[in-house]
Every structure is written in C-alpha cells, then in structure tokens.
N, C-alpha and C positions, 0 to 999 in steps of 0.2 A: 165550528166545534168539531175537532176531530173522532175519530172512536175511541182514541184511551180516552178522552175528557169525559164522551160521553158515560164511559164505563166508571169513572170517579164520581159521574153524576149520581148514577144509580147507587155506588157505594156509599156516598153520605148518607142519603136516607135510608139506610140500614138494608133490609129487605124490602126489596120495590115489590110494588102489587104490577098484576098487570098491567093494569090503567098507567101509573106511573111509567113503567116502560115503553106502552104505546104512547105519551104524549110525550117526553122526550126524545124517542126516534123519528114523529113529528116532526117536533121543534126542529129539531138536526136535520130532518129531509127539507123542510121548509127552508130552511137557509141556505144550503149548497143549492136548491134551485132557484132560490133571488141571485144566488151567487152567479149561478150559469146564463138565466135572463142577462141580467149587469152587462157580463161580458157581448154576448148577445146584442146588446142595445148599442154596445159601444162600436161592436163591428158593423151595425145598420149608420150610426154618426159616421164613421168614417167614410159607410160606403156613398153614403148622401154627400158628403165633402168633396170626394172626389167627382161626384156627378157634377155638383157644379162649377168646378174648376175645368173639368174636361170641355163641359160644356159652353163655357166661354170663350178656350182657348180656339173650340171648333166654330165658331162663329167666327172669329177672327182672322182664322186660318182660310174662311171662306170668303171674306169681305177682301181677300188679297185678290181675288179671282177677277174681279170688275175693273181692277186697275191695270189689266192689262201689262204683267211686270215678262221680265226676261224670262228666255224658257225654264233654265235652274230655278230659279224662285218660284215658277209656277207648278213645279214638279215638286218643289219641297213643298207649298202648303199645299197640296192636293196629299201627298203622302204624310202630311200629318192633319189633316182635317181627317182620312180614312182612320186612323190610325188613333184620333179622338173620339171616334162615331164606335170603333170596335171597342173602346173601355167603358164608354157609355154603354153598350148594350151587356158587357159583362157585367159592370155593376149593378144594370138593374137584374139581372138573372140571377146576381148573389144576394138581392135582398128580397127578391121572390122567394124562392129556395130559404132565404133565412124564415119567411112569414110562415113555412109551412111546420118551421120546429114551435112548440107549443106545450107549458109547462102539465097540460093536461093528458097529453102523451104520458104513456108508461115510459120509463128510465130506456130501457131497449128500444125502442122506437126513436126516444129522442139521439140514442146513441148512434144507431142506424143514421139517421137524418143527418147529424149532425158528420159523423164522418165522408157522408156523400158531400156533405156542403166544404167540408176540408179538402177532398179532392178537388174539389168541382172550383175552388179558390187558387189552390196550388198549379193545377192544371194552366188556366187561365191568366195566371200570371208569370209563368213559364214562356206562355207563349206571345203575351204583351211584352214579356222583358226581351225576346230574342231578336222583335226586328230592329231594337235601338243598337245593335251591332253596325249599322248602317244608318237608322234614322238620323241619329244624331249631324250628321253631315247637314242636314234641314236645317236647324238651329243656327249654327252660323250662316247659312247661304243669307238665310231670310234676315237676320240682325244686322247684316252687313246690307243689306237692301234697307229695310227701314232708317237705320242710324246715318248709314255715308253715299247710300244712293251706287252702291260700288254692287257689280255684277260679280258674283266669283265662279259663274258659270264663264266666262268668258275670261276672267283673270287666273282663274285657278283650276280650267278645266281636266287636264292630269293628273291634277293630286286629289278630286273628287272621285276621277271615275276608278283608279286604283285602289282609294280607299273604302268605295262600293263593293268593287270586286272580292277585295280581304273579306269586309263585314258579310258579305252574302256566304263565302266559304266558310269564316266561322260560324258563321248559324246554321248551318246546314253540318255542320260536321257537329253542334254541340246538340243537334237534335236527334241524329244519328248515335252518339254515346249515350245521350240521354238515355235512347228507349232498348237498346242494346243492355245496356246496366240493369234497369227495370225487370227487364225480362228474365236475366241472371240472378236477381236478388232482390222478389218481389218483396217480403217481409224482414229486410235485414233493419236496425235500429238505426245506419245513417238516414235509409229513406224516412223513416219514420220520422226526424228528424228535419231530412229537407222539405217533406209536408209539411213541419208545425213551420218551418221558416218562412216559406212561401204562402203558406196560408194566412199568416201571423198569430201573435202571441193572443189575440183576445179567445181566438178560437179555440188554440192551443191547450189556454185556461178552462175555456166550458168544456174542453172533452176530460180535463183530469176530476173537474165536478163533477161530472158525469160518472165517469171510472170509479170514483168514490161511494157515488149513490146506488153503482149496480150492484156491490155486494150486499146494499140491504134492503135489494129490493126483496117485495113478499113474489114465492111463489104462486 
C-alpha cells in the first residue's frame, strides 16, 4: 500500500478518527516490513545455496590433492579450494550480519544495519569477483586433467603463465581505480548504484522498504 492509497483510505471513510488513522498506518507499516523480511529471507536462501555449492566444489577441489596430479593442476585446485573456503566464510558473515536486522528494530536501526550489511556484500563480492581475472585459468587446467588426462601445464605452459601475468595486472589496476574513484566520489548516484549491483537486488528492495517506512516513522 502506497501513501496516496493510504490517503484515499482515510478519505473514504469520510473523517477518520484517530484510531482509524493509527490502525491503518499500522496495517501499512505491517506490510512494508513482511515486505523487507521477504526480501530478507530470500537473501539468507541464496546465501544458504551458495554455501552448499561452495562447499562441495571445495571438497572436491581437495580430494584432487591425494592423487598426486601434475604440478599445474595441483596449483589450480589448491587456488580454488582457497578460493572456495573464502566465499564460504563471506557467506556465512552475511547471514550473521543479516540475523542481527530484526523487524523489532526501530525503522533507523534496521536502516543502519541494513546499509552496513549492503556494503559489507558489495565490498565482498568485489573482492571474490577480482581474482577470477586469473582463476579462471584453474577451470580448464583441471577439466582437461579430469576429461583427457592431458597436462596443460606442460602443453600450454606460456600461454598460462602470460595470461596469469595480464590477469594479475588487471586486478591490481581495477583495484587501484576502484578506490581512487571511491575516494573522489563517495556519494555520487553511480556508486550508489554499483552497491545495489553488487550487493543485489533483494537487498536493494529492503532498503527502498525501508526508505519508505522512515518517513512515517513516529518521533
């Protein structure tokens, strides 16, 4: 229910008494906050999805270690077992972090919270998206290991270690503009923007709930 609707509410019943008032902005508070919960809930499913998929992948990634494979392969799954273990521990710090927003919080509080927990997402996945500048090289080493038994440490050694070297300078230079820009233009509306991105849209959604609910909130 938006605030005109609300205000058409009040108009049908001619002049609202108090009561009336207070149990329709209620009702209206009651709903934007199942609204933000919702979103909320769906950001904890996601975060739970990816734990168990991480958490697979790094088991698997470690069960390569016993076998004794070529040193490329043993270097890619050890850099993506690491690399597994660091999204498992982001995820669970973003649904710690989510357990602490609480519809029993005042609208400010939850708003506070909830924006630390947008950074604290965006940040985090900024920094899991940067080493696959390079990880990615893992993926094939190891598929070509598993499928055809074929080393590409040994077959394709130059065109790994050059395309390590690229990947490491662009991550290093996109970490560099990153915080360079930051620093330049801590509140402009793209950041804002590549927050809701990076953060995603669930959360995105509870902070406009939110936004909504602080104008009526009581002083």
């Amino acid at each position: 229910m938006q605030p005109d609707e609300l205000k058409q509410l009040w108009n049908s019943v001619g002049t609202p008494t108090d009561a009336q008032e207070a149990f329709a902005l209620e009702a209206w508070r009651s709903h934007r906050q199942r609204s933000v919960q919702r979103q909320l809930g769906l950001f904890s499913l996601w975060q739970g999805l990816q734990l168990v998929f991480w958490l697979g992948l790094a088991v698997y990634c470690g069960s390569q270690w016993w076998q004794q494979p070529p040193l490329a392969v043993m270097l890619s799954a050890l850099a993506l077992h690491a690399y597994c273990i660091a999204v498992i521990i982001a995820s669970i710090t973003r649904l710690q972090r989510r357990r602490q927003l609480q519809p029993t919080q005042t609208v400010l509080a939850q708003s506070q919270q909830l924006a630390a927990l947008r950074r604290h997402t965006a940040v985090t996945e900024l920094l899991l998206g940067l080493p696959w500048c390079w990880l990615w090289l893992a993926v094939p080493v190891l598929v070509a290991w598993q499928a055809w038994g074929v080393d590409l440490g040994a077959f394709a050694a130059p065109w790994l270690l050059v395309s390590l070297g690229a990947g490491t300078l662009a991550m290093l230079a996109a970490l560099i503009l990153a915080r360079r820009w930051v620093q330049r233009a801590p509140g402009s509306p793209w950041l804002q923007r590549a927050i809701d991105a990076l953060s995603g849209r669930r959360l995105a959604r509870a902070r406009a709930e939110l936004d909504a609910l602080r104008g009526w909130e009581p002083a």
